[in-house]
C-alpha beads as a LAMMPS data file, in Angstrom:
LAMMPS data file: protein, C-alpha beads

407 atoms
406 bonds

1 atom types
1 bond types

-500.0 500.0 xlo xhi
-500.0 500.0 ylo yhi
-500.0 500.0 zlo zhi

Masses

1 110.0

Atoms # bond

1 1 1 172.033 -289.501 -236.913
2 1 1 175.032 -288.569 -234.881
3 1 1 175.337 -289.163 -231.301
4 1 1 173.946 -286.937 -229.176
5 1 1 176.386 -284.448 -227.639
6 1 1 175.974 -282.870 -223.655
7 1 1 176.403 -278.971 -223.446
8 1 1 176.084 -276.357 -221.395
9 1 1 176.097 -272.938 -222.086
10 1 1 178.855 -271.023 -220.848
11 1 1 179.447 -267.551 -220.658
12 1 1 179.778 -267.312 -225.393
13 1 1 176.790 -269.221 -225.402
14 1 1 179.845 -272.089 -226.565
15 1 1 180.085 -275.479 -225.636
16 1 1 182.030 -275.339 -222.035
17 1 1 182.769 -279.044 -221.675
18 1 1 182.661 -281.720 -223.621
19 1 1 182.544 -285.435 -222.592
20 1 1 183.369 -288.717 -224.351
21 1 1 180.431 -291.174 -223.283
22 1 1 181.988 -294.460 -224.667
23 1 1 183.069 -296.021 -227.173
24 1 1 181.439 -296.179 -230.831
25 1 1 179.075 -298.582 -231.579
26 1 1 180.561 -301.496 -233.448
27 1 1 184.182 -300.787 -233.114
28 1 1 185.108 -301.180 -229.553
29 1 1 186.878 -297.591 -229.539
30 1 1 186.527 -294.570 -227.084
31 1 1 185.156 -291.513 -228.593
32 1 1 187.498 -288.823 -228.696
33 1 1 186.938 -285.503 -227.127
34 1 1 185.493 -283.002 -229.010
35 1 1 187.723 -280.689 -230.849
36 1 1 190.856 -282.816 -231.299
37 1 1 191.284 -284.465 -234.422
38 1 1 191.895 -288.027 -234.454
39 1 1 195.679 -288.844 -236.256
40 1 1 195.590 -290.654 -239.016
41 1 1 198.455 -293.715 -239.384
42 1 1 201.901 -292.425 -238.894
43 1 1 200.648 -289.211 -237.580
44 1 1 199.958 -291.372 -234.612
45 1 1 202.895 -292.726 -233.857
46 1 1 205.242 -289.984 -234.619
47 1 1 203.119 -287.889 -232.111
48 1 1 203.852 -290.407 -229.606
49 1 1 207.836 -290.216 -230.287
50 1 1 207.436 -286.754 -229.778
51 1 1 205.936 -287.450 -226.616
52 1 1 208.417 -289.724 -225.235
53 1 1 211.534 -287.836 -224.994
54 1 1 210.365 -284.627 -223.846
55 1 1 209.243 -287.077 -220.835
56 1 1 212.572 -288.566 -219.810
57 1 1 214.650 -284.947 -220.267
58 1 1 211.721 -283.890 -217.621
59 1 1 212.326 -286.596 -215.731
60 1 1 215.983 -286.556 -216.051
61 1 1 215.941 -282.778 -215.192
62 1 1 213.781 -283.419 -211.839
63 1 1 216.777 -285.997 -210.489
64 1 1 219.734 -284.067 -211.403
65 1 1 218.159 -281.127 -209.354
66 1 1 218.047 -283.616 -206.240
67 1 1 221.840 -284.808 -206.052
68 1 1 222.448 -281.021 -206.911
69 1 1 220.922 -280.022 -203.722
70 1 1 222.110 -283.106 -201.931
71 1 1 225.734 -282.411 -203.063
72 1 1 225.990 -278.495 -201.702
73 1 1 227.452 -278.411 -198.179
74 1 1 227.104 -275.699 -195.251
75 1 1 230.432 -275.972 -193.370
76 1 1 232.524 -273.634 -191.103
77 1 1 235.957 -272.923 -191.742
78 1 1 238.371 -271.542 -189.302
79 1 1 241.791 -270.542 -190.382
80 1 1 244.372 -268.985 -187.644
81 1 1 241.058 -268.048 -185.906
82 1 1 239.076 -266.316 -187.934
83 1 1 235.802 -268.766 -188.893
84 1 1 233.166 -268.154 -191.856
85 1 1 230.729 -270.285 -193.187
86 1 1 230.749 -271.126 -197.116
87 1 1 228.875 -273.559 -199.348
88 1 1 231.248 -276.338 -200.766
89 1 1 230.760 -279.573 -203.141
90 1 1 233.908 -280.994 -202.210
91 1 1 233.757 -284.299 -200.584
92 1 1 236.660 -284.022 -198.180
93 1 1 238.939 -281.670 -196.067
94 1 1 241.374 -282.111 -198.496
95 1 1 239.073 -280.684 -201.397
96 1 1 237.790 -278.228 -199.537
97 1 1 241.828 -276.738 -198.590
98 1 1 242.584 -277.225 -202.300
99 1 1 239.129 -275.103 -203.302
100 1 1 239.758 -272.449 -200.857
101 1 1 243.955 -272.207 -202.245
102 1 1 244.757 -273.258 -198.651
103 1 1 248.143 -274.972 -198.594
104 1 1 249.199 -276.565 -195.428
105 1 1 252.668 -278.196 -194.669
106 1 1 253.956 -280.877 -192.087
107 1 1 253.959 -278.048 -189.472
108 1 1 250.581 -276.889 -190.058
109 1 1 247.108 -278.326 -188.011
110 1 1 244.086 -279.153 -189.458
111 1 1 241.200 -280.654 -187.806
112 1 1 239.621 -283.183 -189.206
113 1 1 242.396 -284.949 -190.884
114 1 1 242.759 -284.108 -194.520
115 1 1 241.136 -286.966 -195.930
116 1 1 238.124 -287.297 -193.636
117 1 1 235.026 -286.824 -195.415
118 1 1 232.768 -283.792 -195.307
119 1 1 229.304 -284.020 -194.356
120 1 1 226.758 -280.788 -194.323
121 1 1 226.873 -278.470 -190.939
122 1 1 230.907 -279.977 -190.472
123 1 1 233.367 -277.202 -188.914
124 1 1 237.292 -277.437 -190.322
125 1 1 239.975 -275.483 -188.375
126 1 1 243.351 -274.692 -189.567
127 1 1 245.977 -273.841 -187.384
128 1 1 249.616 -272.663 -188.936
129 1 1 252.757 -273.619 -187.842
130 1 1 254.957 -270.979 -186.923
131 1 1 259.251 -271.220 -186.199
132 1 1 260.131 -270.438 -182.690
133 1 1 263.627 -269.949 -181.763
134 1 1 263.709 -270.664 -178.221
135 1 1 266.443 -270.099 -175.954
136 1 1 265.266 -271.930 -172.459
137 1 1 267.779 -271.356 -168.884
138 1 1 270.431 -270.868 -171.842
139 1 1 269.734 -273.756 -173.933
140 1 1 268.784 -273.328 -177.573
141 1 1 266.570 -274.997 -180.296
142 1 1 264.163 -274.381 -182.817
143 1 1 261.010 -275.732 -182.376
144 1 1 257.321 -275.503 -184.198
145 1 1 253.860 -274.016 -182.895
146 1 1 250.611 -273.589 -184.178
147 1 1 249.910 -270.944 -181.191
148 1 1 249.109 -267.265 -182.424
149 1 1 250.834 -265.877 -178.966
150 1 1 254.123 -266.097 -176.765
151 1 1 251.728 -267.492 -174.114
152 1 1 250.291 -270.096 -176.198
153 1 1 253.067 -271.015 -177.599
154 1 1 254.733 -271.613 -173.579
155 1 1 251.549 -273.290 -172.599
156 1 1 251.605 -275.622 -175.312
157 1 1 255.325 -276.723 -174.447
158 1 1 254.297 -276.880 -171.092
159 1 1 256.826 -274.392 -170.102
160 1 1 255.831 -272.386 -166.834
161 1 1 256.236 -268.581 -166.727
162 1 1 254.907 -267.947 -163.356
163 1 1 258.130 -265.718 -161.900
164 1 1 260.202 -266.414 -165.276
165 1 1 261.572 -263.717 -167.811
166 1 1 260.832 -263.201 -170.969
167 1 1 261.931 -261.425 -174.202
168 1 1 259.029 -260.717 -175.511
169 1 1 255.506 -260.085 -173.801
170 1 1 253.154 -263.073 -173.289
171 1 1 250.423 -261.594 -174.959
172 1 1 252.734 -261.001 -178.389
173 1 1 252.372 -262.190 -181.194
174 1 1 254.073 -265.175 -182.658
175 1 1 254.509 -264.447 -186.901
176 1 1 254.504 -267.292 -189.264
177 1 1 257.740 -265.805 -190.227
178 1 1 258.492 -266.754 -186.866
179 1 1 260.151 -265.423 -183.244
180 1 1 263.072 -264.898 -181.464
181 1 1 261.791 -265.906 -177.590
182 1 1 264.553 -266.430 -174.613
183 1 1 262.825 -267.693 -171.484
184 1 1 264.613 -267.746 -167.616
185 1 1 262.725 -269.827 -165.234
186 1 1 262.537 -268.877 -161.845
187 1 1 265.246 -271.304 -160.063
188 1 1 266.282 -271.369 -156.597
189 1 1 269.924 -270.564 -155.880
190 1 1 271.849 -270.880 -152.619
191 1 1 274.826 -268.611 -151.760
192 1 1 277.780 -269.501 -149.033
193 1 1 279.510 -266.430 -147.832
194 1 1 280.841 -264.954 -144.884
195 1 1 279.817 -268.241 -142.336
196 1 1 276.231 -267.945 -143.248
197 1 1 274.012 -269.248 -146.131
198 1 1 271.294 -267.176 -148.555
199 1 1 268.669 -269.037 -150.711
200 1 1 267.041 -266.789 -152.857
201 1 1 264.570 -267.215 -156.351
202 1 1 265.802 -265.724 -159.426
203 1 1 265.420 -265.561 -163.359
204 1 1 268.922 -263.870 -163.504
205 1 1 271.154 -264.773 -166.282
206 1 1 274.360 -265.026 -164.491
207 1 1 275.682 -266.071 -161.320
208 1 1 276.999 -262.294 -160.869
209 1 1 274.015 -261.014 -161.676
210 1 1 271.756 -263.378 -158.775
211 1 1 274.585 -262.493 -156.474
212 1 1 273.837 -259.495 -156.468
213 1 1 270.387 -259.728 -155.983
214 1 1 271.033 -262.090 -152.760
215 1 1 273.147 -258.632 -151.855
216 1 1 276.436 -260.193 -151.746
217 1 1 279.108 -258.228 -153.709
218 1 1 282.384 -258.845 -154.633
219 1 1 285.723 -256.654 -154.007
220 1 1 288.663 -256.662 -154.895
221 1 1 290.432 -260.446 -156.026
222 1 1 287.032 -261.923 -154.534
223 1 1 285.366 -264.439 -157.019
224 1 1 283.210 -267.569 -156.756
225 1 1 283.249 -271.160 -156.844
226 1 1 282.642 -271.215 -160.557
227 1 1 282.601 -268.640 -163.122
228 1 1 280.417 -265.773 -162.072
229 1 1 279.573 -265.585 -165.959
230 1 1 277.854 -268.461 -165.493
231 1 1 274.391 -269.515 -165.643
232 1 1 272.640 -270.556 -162.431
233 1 1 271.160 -273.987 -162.247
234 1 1 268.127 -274.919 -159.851
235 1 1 269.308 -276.296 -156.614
236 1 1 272.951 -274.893 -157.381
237 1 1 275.025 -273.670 -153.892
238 1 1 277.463 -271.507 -154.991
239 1 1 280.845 -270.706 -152.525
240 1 1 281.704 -266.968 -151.974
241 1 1 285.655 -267.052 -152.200
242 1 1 287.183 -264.061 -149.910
243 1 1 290.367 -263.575 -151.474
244 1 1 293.191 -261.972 -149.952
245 1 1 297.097 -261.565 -151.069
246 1 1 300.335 -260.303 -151.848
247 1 1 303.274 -260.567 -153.951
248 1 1 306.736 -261.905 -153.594
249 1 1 310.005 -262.016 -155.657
250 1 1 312.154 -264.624 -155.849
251 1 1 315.230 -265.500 -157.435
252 1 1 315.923 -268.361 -158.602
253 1 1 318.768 -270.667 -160.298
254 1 1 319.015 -271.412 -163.985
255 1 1 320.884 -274.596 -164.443
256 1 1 323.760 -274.912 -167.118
257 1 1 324.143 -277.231 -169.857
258 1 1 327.178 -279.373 -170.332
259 1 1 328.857 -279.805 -173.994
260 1 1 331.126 -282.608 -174.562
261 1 1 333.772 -281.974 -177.125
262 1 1 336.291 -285.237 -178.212
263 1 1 340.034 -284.728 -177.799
264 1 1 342.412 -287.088 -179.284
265 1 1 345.857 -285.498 -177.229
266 1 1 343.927 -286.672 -174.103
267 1 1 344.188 -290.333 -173.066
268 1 1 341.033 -291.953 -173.835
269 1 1 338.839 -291.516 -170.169
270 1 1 339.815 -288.582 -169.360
271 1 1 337.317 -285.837 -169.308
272 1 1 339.235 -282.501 -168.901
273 1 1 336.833 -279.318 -167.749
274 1 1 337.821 -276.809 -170.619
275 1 1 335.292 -273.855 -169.399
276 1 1 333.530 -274.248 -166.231
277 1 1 329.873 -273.881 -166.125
278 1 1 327.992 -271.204 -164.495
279 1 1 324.167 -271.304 -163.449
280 1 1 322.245 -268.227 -164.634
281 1 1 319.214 -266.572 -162.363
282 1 1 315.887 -265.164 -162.778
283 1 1 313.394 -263.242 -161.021
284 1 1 310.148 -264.477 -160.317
285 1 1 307.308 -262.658 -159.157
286 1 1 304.617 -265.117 -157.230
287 1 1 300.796 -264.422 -156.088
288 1 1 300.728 -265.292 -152.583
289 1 1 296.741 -265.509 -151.767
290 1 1 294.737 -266.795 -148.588
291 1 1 291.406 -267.982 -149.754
292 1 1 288.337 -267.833 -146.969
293 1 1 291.356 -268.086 -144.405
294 1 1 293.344 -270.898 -145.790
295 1 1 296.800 -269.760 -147.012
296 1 1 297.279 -271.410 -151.159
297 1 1 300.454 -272.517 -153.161
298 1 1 301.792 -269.364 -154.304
299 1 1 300.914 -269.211 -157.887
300 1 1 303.927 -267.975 -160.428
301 1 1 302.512 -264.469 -162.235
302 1 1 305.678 -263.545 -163.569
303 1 1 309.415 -263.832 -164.349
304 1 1 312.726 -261.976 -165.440
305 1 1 315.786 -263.106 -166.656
306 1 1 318.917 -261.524 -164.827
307 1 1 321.343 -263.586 -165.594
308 1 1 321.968 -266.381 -168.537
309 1 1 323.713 -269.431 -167.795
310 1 1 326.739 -270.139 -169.016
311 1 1 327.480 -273.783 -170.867
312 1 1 330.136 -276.268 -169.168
313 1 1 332.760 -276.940 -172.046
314 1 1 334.597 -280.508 -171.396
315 1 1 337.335 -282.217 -173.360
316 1 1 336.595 -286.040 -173.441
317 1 1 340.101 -287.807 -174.546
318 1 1 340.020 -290.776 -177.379
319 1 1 343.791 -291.365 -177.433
320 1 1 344.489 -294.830 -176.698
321 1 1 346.817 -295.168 -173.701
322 1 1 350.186 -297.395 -173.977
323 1 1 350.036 -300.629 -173.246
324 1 1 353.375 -300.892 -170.602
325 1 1 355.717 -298.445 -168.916
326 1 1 359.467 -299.863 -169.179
327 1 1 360.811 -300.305 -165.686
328 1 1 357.432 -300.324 -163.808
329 1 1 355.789 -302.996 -165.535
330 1 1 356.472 -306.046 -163.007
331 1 1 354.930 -304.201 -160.094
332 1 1 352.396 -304.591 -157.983
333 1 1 349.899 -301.370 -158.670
334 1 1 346.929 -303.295 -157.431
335 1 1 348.798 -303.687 -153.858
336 1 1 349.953 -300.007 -153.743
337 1 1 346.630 -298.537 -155.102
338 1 1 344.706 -300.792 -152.183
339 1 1 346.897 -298.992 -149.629
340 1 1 346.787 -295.248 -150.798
341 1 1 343.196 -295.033 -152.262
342 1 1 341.392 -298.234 -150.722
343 1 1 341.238 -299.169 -154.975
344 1 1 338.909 -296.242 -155.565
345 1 1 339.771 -294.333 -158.295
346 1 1 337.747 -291.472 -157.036
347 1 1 338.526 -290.961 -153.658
348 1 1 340.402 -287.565 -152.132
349 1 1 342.115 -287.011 -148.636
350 1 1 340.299 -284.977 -146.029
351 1 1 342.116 -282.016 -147.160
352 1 1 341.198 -282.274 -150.641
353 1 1 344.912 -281.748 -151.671
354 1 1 345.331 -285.618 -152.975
355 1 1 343.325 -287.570 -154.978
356 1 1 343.098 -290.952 -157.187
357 1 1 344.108 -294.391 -156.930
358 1 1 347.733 -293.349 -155.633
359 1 1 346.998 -289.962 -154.129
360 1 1 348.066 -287.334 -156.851
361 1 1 348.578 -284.014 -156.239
362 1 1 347.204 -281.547 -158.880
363 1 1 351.092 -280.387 -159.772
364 1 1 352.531 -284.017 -159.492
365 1 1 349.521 -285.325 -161.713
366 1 1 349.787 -282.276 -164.564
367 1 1 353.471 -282.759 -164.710
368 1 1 353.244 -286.328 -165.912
369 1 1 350.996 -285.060 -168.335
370 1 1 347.332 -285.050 -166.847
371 1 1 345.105 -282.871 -167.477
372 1 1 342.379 -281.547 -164.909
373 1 1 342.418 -283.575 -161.304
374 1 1 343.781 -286.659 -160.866
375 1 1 340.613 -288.554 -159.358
376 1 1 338.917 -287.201 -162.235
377 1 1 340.431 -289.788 -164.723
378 1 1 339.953 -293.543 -165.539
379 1 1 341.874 -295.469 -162.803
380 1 1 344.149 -296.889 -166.353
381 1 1 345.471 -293.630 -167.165
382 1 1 346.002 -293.293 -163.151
383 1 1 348.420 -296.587 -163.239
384 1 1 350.031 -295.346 -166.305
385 1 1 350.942 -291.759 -164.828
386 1 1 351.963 -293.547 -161.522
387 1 1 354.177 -295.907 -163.795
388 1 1 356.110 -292.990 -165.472
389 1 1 356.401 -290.988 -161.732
390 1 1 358.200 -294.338 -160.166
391 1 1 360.761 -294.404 -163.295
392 1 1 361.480 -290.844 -162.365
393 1 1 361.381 -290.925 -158.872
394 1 1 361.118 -294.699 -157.437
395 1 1 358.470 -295.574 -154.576
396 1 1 359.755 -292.134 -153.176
397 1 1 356.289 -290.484 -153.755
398 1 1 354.412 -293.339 -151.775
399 1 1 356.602 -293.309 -148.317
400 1 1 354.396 -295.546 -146.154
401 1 1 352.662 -297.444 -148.960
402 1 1 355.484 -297.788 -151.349
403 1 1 357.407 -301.042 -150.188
404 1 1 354.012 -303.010 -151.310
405 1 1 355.069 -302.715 -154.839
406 1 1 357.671 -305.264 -154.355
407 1 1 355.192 -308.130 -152.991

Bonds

1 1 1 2
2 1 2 3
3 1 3 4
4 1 4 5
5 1 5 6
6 1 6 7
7 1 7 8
8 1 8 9
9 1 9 10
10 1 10 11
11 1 11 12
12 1 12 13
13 1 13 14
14 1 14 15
15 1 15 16
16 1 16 17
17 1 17 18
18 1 18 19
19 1 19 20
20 1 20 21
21 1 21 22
22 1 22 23
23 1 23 24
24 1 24 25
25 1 25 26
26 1 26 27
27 1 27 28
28 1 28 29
29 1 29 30
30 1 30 31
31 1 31 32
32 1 32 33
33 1 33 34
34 1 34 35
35 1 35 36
36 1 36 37
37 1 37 38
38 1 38 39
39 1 39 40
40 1 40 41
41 1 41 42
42 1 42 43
43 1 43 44
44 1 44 45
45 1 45 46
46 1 46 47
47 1 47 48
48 1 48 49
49 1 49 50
50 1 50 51
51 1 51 52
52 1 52 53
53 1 53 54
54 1 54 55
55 1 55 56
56 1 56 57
57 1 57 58
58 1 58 59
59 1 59 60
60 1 60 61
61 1 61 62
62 1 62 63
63 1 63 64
64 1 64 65
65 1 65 66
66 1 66 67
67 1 67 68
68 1 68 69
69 1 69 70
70 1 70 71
71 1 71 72
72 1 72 73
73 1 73 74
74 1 74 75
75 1 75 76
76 1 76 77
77 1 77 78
78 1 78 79
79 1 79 80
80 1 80 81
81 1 81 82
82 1 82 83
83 1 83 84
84 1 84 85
85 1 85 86
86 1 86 87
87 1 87 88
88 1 88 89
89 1 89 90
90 1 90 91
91 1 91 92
92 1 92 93
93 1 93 94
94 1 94 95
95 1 95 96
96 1 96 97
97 1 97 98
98 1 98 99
99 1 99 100
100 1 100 101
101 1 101 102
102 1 102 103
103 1 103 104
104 1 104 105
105 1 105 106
106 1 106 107
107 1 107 108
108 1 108 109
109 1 109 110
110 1 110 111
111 1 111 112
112 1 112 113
113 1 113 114
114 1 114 115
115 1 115 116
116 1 116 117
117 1 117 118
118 1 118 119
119 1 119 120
120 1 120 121
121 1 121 122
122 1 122 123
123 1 123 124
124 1 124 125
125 1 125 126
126 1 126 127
127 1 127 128
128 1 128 129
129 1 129 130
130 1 130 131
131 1 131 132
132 1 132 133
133 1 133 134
134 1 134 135
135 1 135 136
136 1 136 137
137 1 137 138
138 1 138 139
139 1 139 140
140 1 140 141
141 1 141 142
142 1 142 143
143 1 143 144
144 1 144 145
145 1 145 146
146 1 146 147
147 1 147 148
148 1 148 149
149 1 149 150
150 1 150 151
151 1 151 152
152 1 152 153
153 1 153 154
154 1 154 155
155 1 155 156
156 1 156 157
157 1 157 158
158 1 158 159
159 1 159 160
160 1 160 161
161 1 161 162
162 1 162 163
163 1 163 164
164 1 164 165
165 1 165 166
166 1 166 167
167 1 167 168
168 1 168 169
169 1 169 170
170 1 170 171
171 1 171 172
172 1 172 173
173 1 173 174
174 1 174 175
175 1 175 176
176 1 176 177
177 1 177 178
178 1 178 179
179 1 179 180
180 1 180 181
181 1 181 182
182 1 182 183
183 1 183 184
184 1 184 185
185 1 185 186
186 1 186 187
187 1 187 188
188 1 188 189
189 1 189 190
190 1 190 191
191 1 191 192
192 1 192 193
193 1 193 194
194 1 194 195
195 1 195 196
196 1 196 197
197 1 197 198
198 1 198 199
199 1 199 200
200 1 200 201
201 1 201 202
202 1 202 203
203 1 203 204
204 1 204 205
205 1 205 206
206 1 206 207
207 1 207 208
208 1 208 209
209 1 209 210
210 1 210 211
211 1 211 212
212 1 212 213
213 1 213 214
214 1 214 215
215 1 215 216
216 1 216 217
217 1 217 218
218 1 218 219
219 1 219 220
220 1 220 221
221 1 221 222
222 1 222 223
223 1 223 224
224 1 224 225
225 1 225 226
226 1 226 227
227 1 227 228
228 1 228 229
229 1 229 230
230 1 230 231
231 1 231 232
232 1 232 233
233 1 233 234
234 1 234 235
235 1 235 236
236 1 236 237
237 1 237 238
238 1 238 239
239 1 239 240
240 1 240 241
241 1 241 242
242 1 242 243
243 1 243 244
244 1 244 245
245 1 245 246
246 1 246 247
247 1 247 248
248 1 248 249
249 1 249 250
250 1 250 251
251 1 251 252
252 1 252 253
253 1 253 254
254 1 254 255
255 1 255 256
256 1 256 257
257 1 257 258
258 1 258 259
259 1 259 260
260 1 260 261
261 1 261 262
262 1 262 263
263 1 263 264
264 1 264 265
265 1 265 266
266 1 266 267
267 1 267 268
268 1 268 269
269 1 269 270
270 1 270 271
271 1 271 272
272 1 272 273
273 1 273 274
274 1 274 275
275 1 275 276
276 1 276 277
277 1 277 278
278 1 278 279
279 1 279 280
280 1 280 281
281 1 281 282
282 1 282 283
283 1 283 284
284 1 284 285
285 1 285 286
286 1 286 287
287 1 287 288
288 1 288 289
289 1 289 290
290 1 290 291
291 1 291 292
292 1 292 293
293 1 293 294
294 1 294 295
295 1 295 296
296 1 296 297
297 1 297 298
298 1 298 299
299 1 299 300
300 1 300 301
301 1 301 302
302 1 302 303
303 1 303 304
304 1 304 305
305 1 305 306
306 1 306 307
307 1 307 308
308 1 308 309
309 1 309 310
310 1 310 311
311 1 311 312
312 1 312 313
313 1 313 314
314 1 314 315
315 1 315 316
316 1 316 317
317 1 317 318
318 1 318 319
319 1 319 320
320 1 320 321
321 1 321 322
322 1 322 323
323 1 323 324
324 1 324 325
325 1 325 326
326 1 326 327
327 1 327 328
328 1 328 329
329 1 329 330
330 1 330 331
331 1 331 332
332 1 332 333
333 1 333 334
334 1 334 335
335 1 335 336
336 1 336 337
337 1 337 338
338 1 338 339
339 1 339 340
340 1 340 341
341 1 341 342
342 1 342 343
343 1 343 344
344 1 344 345
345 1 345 346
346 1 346 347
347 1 347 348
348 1 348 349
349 1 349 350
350 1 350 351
351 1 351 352
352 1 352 353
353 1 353 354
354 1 354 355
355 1 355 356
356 1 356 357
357 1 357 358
358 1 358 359
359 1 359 360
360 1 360 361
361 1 361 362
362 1 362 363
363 1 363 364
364 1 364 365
365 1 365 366
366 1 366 367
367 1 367 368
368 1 368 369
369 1 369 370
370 1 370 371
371 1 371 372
372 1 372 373
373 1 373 374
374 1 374 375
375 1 375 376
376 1 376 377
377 1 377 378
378 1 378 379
379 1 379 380
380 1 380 381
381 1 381 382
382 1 382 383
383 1 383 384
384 1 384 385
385 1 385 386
386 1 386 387
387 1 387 388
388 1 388 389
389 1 389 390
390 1 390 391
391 1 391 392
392 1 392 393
393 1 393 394
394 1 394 395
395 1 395 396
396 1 396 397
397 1 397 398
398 1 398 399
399 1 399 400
400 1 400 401
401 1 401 402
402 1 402 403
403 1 403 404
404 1 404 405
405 1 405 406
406 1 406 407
């Protein structure tokens, strides 16, 4: 007989559960459940490969949905100030940029770092940099700043603009193309003029310009103590220069220049004036100024020719004088030229009328062949023309001095 089998009825009047109470008598074995057919051999076992697979893709399946989940990141990202939040896999700030087509230079800010990692609930800001051409109290430079506004960008260079000027409003904004900004500080600037001192706080650009707000003006030749185009420094003291003045013409002398031109009918020494020189003139115009009181050199403004010099023409002689006079050789010149001249070839007589080692006069001297003034020539060519006048004439010429010849 077969085993017996438990039912209950269910709702067909059908078996509604079946049970397997053990295992068959005699084999060891556990019954199967009723209604599924026992495999036979290698049904068996291919049933189990069957089996095997499908459980490791399920299991696979079930893991690879975990690191999925783990791997999706909830950050904030804030570029130039505007934030979102977005979902990410990458694993650093430097995926993330790259993902979102965010290119950053050496100018730029981003906070983290690029390569710090990127954990789940992270923010990332991104700040670009932006060219600022900044002219500061006159100096200028280009510098960088991530700031979106003329104010941030003077905060963050720690420039103060309480009472300075500006170019631009602080509240504009700065491009990433990049700004034009000129900045004036307030400074303090101290004026001396008219015996009393002014210390006033300006953002002028010039020193005309803060002048003017101290109320100091300037009339006529008036100026200051440097260039009123100038920029004022902080702590500068300035001088108010009262200038007064007038002009005055002079004239004045043009010296002449001298030519020398060689002469061989002339003895050699002699230097004959062939055309006298004359000094030309001009007319100069001076500024003559007094200065806070004080009178200054008169400064040249102008000048006029009137007259042009005229050049000195002079004969110099290179004919060799003779070597002896015959008749006056033997004498004692020396002796008689001590007694007229005092041996100095260039000496004349209070009236001017004799001159020379031997006292020439001017007809005497040119009609022994001199040229020009006797005193004027070498004391050799003085002995020889004394020589040739005492063949002619004897010590007759030299009354009181003459009888030293004969020592």
């Amino acid at each position: 007989m077969p085993a017996a089998r438990a039912a209950s009825a269910g709702p067909g009047g059908g078996p509604d559960t079946l049970t397997a109470p053990g295992p068959l008598p005699g084999t060891g074995r556990r019954r199967r459940t009723a209604g599924a057919p026992a495999p036979a051999g290698g049904q068996g076992r291919d049933h189990w490969r069957r089996l095997v697979p499908q459980a490791l893709v399920v299991a696979f399946l079930a893991g690879g949905t975990t690191a999925f989940v783990a791997a999706d990141k909830s950050v904030r990202l804030t570029v130039d100030g505007e934030s979102r939040t977005l979902h990410t896999f990458a694993g650093d700030v430097g995926e993330l940029l790259a993902a979102e087509g965010l290119g950053v230079g050496a100018h730029d800010l981003v906070a983290p770092a690029r390569g710090a990692a990127l954990d789940d609930g992270d923010e990332v800001v991104v700040r670009y940099g932006r060219p600022l051409r900044l002219t500061l109290d006159g100096q200028s430079r280009q510098v960088w700043t991530t700031a979106r506004t003329v104010e941030g960008a003077l905060r963050q260079f720690g420039i103060r603009v309480e009472g300075a000027y500006l170019s631009a409003l602080r509240t504009a904004p700065v491009p990433r193309s990049g700004l034009d900004l000129a900045v004036r500080t307030e400074r303090s600037v101290t004026f001396m003029a008219d015996g009393g001192e002014t210390t006033i706080r300006t953002n002028a650009a010039t020193v005309q310009e803060a002048l003017g707000q101290a109320g100091l003006t300037l009339q006529g030749e008036d100026t200051t103590s440097v260039p009123p185009d100038s920029f004022p420094r902080d702590g500068q003291t300035v001088t108010v220069l009262r200038i007064s003045g007038t002009r005055e013409v002079r004239e004045e002398r043009i010296p002449y220049a001298t030519e020398r031109v060689e002469d061989d009918t002339l003895f050699a020494g002699t230097e004959v004036v062939e055309r006298p020189g004359r000094p030309g003139a001009r007319r100069v115009v001076y500024a003559l100024r007094t200065v806070n009181g004080v009178r200054q050199k008169p400064r040249r403004v102008a000048e006029d020719v009137v007259r042009e010099p005229v050049t000195q023409l002079v004969r110099v002689g290179t004919k060799p004088l003779p070597a002896s006079v015959a008749g006056a050789d033997g004498l004692d010149w020396a002796a008689l030229a001590q007694c007229e001249s005092g041996g100095r070839a260039h000496a004349t007589d209070a009236s001017g009328t004799y001159g020379g080692l031997y006292q020439f006069d001017v007809r005497t001297w040119q009609a022994l062949g001199g040229s020009g003034r006797p005193q004027d020539a070498t004391g050799a060519e003085q002995t020889f023309r004394a020589k040739k006048l005492y063949v002619q004439r004897g010590a007759s010429p030299w009354p009181h001095c003459g009888r030293r010849l004969y020592r």
